[in-house]
N, C-alpha and C positions, 0 to 999 in steps of 0.2 A: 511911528510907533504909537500906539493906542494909549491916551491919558492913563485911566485904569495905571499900565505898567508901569507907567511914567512915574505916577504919582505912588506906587508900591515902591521905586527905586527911590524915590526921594524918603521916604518914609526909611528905609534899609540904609541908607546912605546919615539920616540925621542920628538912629539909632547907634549905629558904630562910633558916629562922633561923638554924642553922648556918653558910652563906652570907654571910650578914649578919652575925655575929659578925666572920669574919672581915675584911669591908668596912668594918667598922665602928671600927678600929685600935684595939683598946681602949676599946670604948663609948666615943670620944673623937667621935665622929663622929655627931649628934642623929637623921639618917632611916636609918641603917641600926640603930642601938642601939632605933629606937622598934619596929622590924620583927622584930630580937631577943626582945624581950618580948612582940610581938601573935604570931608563928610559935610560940615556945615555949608562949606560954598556948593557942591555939587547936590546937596541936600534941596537950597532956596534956586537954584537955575533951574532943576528940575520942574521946581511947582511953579517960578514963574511961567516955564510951556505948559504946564497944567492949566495954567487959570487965563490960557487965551481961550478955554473950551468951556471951563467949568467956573461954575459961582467963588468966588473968594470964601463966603463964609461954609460952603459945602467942603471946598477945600482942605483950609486950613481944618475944620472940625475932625475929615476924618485925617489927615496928616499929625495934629496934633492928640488925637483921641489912639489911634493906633500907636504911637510912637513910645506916648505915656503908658500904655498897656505893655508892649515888647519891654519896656524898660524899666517898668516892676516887677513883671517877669524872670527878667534877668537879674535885677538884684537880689530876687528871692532864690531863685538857682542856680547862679554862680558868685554871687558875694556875702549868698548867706542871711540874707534881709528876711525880717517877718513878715510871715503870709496873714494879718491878721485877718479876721471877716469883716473890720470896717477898710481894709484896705482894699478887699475883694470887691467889698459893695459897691464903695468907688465907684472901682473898676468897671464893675455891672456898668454902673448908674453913666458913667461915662459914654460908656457904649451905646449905651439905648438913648443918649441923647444924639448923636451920630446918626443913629440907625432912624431917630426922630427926623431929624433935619431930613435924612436920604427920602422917608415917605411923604414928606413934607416939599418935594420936588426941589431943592437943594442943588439935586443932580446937573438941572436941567435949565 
């Protein structure tokens, strides 16, 4: 399977666990704490196949740059969290550091 997917499924896979952390009210809660563990583990096996291809720090930036975006995202769309404009800048600013590193051959 092509890194890229690989590395988009790990990214989907750490998001939901994130997700589930916080459903999960303190791992106090047994199906969302057991989702926490299978997202996160299937989350890091993923990108460890990633990074027999790809730079670690190209990696992890767009894994952790993507992740953090979906998961602002979602707390401003489903929990109700403020969209402020220094949260968005961030967000901007997050991304163009990503997209930095990509032009910056990161990739490769």
């Amino acid at each position: 399977m092509p890194t890229g997917i690989l590395l988009a499924l790990a990214i989907v896979a750490e998001v939901l666990a994130t997700v589930a952390l916080r459903l999960s009210h303190g791992l106090s809660r047994p199906l969302p704490a057991l989702v926490v563990v299978a997202g996160y583990g299937l989350s890091f096996w993923l990108m460890a196949i990633v990074l027999r291809e790809l730079s670690v720090g190209f990696v992890y930036a767009v894994w952790s740059a993507a992740g953090t975006a979906l998961i602002a995202g979602i707390g401003i769309l489903a929990f109700g969290e403020a969209a402020t404009f220094v949260k968005l800048a961030s967000l901007a600013l997050i991304i163009a550091g990503v997209v930095g590193l990509n032009l910056a051959g990161g990739a490769h």
